[in-house]
C-alpha positions as CSV (number, residue, x, y, z in Angstrom):
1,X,7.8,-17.7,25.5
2,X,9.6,-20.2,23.5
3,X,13.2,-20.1,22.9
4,X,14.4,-19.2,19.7
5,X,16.9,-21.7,17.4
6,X,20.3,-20.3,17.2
7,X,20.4,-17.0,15.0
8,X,20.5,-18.3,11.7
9,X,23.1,-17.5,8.8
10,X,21.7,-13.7,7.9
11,X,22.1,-12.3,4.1
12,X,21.1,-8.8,3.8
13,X,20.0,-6.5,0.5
14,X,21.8,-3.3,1.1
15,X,20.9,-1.6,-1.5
16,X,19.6,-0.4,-4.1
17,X,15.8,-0.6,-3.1
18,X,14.9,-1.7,-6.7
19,X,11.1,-1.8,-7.0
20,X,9.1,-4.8,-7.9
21,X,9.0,-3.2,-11.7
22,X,12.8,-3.5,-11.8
23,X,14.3,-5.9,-9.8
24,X,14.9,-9.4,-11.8
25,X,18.4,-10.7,-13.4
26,X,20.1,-7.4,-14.4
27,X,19.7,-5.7,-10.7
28,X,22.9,-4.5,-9.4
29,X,23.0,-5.1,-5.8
30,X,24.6,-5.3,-2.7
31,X,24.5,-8.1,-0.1
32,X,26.0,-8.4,3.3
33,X,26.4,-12.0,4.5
34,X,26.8,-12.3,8.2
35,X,27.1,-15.6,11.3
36,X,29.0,-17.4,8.4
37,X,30.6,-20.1,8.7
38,X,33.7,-18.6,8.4
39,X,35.3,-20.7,5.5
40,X,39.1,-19.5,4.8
41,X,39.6,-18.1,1.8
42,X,36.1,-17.8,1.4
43,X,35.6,-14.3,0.0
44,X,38.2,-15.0,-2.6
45,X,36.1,-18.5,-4.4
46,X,33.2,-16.1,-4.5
47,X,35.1,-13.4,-6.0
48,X,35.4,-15.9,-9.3
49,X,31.6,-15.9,-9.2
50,X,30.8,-13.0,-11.4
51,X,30.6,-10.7,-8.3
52,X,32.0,-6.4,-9.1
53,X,33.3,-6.7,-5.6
54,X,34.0,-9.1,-2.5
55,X,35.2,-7.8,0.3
56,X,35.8,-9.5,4.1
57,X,34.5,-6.8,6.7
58,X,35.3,-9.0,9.7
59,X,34.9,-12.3,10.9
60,X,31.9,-14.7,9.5
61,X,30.7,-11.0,7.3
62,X,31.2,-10.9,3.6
63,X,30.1,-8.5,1.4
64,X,28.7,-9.1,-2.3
65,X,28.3,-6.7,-5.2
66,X,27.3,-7.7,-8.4
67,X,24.5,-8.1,-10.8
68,X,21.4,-10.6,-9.5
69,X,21.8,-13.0,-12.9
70,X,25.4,-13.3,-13.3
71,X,25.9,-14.0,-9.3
72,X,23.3,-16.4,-9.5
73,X,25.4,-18.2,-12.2
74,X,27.9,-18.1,-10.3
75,X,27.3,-19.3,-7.5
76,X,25.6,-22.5,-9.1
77,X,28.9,-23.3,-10.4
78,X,30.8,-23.4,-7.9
79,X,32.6,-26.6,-6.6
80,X,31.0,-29.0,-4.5
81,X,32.9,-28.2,-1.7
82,X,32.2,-24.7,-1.6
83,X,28.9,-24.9,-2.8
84,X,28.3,-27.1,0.5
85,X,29.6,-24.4,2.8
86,X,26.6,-22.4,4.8
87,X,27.9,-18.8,3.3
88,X,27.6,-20.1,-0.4
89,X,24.1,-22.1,0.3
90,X,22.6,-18.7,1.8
91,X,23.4,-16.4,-0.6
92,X,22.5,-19.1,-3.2
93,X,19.0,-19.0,-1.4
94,X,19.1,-15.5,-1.2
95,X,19.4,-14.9,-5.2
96,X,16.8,-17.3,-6.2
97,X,14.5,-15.5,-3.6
98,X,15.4,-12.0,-5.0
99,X,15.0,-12.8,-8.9
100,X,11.5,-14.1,-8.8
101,X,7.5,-13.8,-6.4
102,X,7.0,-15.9,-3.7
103,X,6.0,-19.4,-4.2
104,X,2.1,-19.8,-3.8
105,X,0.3,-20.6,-1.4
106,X,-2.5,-23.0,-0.6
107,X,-5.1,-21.7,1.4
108,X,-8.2,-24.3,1.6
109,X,-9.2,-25.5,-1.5
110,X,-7.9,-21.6,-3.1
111,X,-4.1,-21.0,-4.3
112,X,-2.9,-17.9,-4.4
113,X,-0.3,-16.8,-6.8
114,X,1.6,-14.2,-6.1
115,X,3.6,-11.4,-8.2
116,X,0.4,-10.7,-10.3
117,X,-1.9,-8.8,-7.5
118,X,-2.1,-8.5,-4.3
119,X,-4.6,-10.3,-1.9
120,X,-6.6,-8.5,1.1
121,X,-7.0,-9.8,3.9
122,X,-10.6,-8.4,6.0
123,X,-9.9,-8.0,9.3
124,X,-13.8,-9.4,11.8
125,X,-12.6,-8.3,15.7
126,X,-14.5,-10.7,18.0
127,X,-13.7,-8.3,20.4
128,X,-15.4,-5.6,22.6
129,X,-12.3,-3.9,22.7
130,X,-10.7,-3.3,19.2
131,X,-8.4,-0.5,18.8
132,X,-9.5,0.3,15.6
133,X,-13.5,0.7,17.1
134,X,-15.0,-1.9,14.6
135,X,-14.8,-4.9,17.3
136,X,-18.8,-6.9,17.3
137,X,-17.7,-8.3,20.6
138,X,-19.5,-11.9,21.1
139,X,-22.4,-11.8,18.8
140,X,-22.0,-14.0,16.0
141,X,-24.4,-12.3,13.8
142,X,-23.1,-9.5,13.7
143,X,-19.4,-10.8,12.9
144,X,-21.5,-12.7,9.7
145,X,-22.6,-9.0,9.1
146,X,-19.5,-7.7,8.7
147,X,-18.0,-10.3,7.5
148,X,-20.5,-10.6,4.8
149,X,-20.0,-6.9,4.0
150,X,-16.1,-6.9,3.9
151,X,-16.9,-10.3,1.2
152,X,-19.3,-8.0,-0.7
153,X,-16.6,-5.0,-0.9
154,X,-13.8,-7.9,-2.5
155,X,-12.1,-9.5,0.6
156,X,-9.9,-12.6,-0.5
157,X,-9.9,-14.0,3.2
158,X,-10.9,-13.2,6.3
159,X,-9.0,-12.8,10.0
160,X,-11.0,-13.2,12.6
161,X,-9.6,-12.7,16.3
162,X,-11.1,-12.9,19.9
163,X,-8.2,-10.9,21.5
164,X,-7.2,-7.2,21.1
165,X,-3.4,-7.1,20.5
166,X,-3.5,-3.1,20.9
167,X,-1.2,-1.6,23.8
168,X,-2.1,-2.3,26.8
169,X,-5.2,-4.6,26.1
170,X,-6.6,-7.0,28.7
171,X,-4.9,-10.7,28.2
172,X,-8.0,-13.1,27.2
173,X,-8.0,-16.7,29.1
174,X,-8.5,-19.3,26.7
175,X,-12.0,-20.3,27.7
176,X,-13.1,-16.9,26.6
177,X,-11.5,-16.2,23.4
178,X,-12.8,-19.8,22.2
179,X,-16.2,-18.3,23.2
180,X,-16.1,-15.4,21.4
181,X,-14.3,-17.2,18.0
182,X,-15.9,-20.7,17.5
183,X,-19.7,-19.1,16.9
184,X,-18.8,-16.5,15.2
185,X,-16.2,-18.7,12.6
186,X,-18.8,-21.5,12.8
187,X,-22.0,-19.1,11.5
188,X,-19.3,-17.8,8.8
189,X,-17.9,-20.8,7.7
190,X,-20.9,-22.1,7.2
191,X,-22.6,-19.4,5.0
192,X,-19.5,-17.4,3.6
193,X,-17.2,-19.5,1.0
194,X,-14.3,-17.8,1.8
195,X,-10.8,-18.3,3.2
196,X,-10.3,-17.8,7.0
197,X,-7.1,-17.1,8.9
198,X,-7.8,-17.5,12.9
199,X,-5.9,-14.4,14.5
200,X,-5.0,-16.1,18.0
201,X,-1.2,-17.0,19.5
202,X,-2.9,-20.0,21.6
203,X,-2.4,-23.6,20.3
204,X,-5.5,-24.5,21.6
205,X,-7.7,-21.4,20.2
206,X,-6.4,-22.1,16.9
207,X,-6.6,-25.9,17.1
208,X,-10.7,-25.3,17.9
209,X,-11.0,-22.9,14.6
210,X,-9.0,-24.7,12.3
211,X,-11.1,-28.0,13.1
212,X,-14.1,-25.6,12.5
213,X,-13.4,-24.1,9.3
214,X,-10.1,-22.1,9.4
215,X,-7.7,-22.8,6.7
216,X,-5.1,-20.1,8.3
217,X,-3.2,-19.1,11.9
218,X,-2.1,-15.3,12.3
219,X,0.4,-15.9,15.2
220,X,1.2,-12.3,16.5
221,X,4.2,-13.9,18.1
222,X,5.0,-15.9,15.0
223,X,5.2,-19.5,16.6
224,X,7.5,-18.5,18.9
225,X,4.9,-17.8,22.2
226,X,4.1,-21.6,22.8
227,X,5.8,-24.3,21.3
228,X,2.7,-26.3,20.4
229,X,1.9,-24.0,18.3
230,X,3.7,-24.6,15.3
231,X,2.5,-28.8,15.7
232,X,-1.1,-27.9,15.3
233,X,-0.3,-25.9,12.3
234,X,1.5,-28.8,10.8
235,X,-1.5,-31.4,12.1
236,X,-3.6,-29.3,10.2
237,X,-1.7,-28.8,6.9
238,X,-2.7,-25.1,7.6
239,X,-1.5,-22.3,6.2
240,X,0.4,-19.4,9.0
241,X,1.0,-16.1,9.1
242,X,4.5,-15.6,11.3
243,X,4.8,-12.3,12.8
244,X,7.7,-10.5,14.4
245,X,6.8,-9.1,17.8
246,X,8.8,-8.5,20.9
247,X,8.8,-6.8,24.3
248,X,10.2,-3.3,24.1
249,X,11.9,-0.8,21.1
250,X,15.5,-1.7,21.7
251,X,17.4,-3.4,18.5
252,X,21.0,-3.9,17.4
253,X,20.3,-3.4,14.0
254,X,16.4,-3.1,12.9
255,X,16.3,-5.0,10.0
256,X,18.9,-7.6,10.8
257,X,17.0,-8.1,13.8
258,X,13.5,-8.3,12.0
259,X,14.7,-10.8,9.3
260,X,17.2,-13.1,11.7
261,X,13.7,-13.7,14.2
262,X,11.4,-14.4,11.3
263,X,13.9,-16.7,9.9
264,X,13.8,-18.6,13.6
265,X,10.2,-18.6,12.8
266,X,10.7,-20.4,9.7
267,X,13.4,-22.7,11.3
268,X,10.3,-23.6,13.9
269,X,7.9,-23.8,11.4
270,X,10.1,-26.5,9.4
271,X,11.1,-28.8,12.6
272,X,7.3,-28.9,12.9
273,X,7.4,-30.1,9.8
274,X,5.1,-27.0,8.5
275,X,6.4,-26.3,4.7
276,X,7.9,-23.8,3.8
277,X,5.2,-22.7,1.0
278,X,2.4,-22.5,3.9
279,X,4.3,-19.6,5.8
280,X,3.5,-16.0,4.9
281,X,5.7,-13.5,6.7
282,X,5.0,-10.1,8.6
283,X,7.4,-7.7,9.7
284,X,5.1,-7.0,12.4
285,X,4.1,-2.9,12.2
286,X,3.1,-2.0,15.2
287,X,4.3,-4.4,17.5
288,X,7.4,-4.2,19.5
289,X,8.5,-0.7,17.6
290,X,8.6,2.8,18.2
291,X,6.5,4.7,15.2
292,X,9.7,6.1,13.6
293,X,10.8,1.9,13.3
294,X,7.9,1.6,12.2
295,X,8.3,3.8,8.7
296,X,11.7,2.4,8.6
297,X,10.8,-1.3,8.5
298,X,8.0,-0.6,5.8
299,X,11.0,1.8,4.1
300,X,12.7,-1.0,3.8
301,X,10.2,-3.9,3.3
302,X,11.7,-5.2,-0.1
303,X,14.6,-6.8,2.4
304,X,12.1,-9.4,3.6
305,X,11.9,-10.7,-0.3
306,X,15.3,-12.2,0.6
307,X,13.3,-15.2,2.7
308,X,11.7,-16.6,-0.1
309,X,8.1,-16.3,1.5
310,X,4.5,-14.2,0.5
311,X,5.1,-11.0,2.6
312,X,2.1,-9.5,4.8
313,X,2.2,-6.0,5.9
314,X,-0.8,-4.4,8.4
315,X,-0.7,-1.1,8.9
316,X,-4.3,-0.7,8.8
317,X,-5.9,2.9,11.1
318,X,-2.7,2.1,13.2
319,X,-0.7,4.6,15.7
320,X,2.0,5.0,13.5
321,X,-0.5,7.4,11.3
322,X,-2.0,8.9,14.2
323,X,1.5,9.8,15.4
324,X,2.7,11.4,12.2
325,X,-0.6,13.1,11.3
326,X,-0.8,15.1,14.6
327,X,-2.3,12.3,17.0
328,X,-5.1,11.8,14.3
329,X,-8.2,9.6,15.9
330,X,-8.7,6.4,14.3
331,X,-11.6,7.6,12.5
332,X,-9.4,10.0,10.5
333,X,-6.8,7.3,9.8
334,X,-8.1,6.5,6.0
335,X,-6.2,8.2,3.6
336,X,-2.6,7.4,5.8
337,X,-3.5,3.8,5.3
338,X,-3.9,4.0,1.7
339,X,-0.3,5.7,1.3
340,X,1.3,2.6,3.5
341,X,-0.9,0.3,1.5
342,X,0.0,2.1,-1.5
343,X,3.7,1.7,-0.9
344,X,3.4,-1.4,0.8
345,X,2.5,-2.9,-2.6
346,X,5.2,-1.0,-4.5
347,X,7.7,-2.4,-2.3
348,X,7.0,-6.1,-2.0
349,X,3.9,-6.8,-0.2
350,X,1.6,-10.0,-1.1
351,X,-0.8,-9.4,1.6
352,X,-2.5,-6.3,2.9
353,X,-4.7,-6.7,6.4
354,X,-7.0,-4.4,6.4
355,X,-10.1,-3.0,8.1
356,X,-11.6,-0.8,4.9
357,X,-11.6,-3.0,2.5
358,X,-13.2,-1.8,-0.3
359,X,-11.0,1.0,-0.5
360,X,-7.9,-0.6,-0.1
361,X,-9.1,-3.1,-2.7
362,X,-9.0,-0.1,-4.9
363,X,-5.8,1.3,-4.0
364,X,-3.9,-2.1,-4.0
365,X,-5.7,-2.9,-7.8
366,X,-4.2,0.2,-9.1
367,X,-0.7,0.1,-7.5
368,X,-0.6,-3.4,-8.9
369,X,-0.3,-2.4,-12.1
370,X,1.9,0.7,-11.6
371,X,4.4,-1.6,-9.5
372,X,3.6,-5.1,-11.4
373,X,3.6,-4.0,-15.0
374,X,2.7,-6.6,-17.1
375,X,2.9,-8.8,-14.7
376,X,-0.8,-7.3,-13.4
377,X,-2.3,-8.4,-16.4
378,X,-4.6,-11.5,-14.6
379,X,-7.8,-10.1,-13.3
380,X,-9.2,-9.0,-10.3
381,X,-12.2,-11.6,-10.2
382,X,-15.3,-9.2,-10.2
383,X,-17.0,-8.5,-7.1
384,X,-19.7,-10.6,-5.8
């Protein structure tokens, strides 16, 4: 496993939860800034910044209250000196983030602009061992089936993988999860005009897809499980998916914990000399959480707007709903997944991965407008 940067400076939206359909410049929030730098006096320059309240909680931790527009302002007009310091640069950051989408992202010869609607992401399982029962295993043709099908039903990209990632799957070696990919990408590449994102945390698995059609790398362990990883990505002028995952259920504090390790993801990402508008981010349901974590992270989800990338939330026919729906088979996992793609939308997703795609396409295309408001007025391009 590679070893994380040091934790990086950490600004937190406390509350409210505005929805997408209200937060902008007049939102009143609450942020906590914390690993500052420490600066003395700090808490009193940023007091003259338009903030209702500033208050030092303990070394290096600062809270903000104000309104998003007149903190902004403030903060922008701040000395030199000040404006220098790492606490001032973050929440700086952290403000411009907060009043406005995600920048776009390029994926192949497509862009993808975000706060209008949200883009779905089909999930082809190369796998004979899928959790979710849909894996083709290592016949090509019948990933171009289903890959053709999830197209048909209004997929915007693709994720294919060679490698279950359930609980307790059997680790692939490298030979075989080329194997089962490259034919299968190859055959769709070739007949599908489509983005594809190569689901694989192996430098050399996603070097082999991205040379043979992939635009995209879903790294389960977000760039952090070998350190070449994040090189071929930038090679490649590729897009990547970052995903928080770790061994075992224990945190200090959720949320703090979710957003500092996806920041080191970013901080790897940009020594790689990946940019910053290629990452997409993913709190990582499912992985390295206990169920009840699970509905808190997507409870919380509009915190991850504070890093500035395209959020990507899969929840799709996954335990959590089996646990809370009475140990519910995957087959019967449907209608949970709409309601976490439902709310997933509402609170700040880009990117939905997703198994049933034509019904998600539905859900996300009406929550867009209910969450989006005029903001949903670009349309869906039709089906094929």
């Amino acid at each position: 496993m590679a070893i994380d940067p040091s934790p990086p400076l950490l600004v937190r939206l406390l509350r409210p939860y505005p929805d997408l359909a209200t937060l902008g410049g007049a939102s009143e929030l609450c942020l906590r800034l914390t690993e500052g730098d420490g600066s003395p006096g700090i808490e009193a320059h940023l007091a003259g910044t338009g903030a209702d309240r500033v208050a030092l909680l303990g070394e290096g931790t600062v809270l903000v209250e104000g309104r998003l527009d007149r903190l902004l302002a403030g903060v922008q007009s701040l000395p030199a000196d000040l404006a220098r310091s790492a606490t001032v640069r973050a929440l700086r950051d952290t403000l411009v983030h907060l009043q406005g989408p995600a920048p776009s992202l390029r994926v192949g010869d497509q862009v993808w602009e975000f706060g209008k609607r949200t883009y779905v992401l089909g999930i082809v399982n190369v796998t004979p061992d899928s959790f979710s029962g849909d894996g083709v295993g290592s016949w090509p043709e019948a990933a171009v089936e289903q890959a053709r099908r999830l197209v048909a039903e209004g997929a915007d990209a693709l994720d294919i993988g060679g490698e279950s990632t359930r609980p307790g799957h059997d680790k692939v070696e490298l030979e075989e999860e080329i194997r089962r990919v490259l034919p299968a990408l190859e055959l769709i590449a070739s007949e599908l005009s489509i983005p594809i994102f190569v689901d694989t945390s192996k430098p050399a698995v996603a070097r082999a897809a991205l040379a043979a059609g992939a635009v995209g790398v879903n790294d389960v362990w977000g760039l952090r499980g070998d350190p070449e990883m994040a090189q071929v990505v930038s090679e490649a002028r590729a897009a990547v998916i970052c995903m928080h995952n770790q061994i075992g259920h224990q945190y200090s504090d959720l949320l703090s914990d979710v957003l500092a390790q996806l920041q080191g993801s970013l901080g790897l990402a940009e020594a790689a000399g990946v940019a910053r508008e290629q990452v997409v981010l993913d709190p990582g349901i499912g992985f390295g959480k206990m169920p009840s974590q699970n509905y808190e992270v997507l409870r919380r989800l509009i915190e991850l707007r504070a890093l500035g990338c395209p959020i990507l939330v899969g929840t799709s026919r996954k335990s959590l709903i089996g646990w809370l729906l009475d140990e519910r088979p995957v087959d019967g996992r449907l209608l949970g997944t709409a309601a976490t793609v439902a709310w997933s939308v509402a609170a700040g997703a880009d990117v939905v991965r997703v198994h049933d795609v034509a019904q998600m396409r539905d859900v996300t295309r009406v929550m867009d407008m209910v969450a989006r408001g005029s903001r949903a007025e670009s349309p869906w391009p039709p089906l094929p």
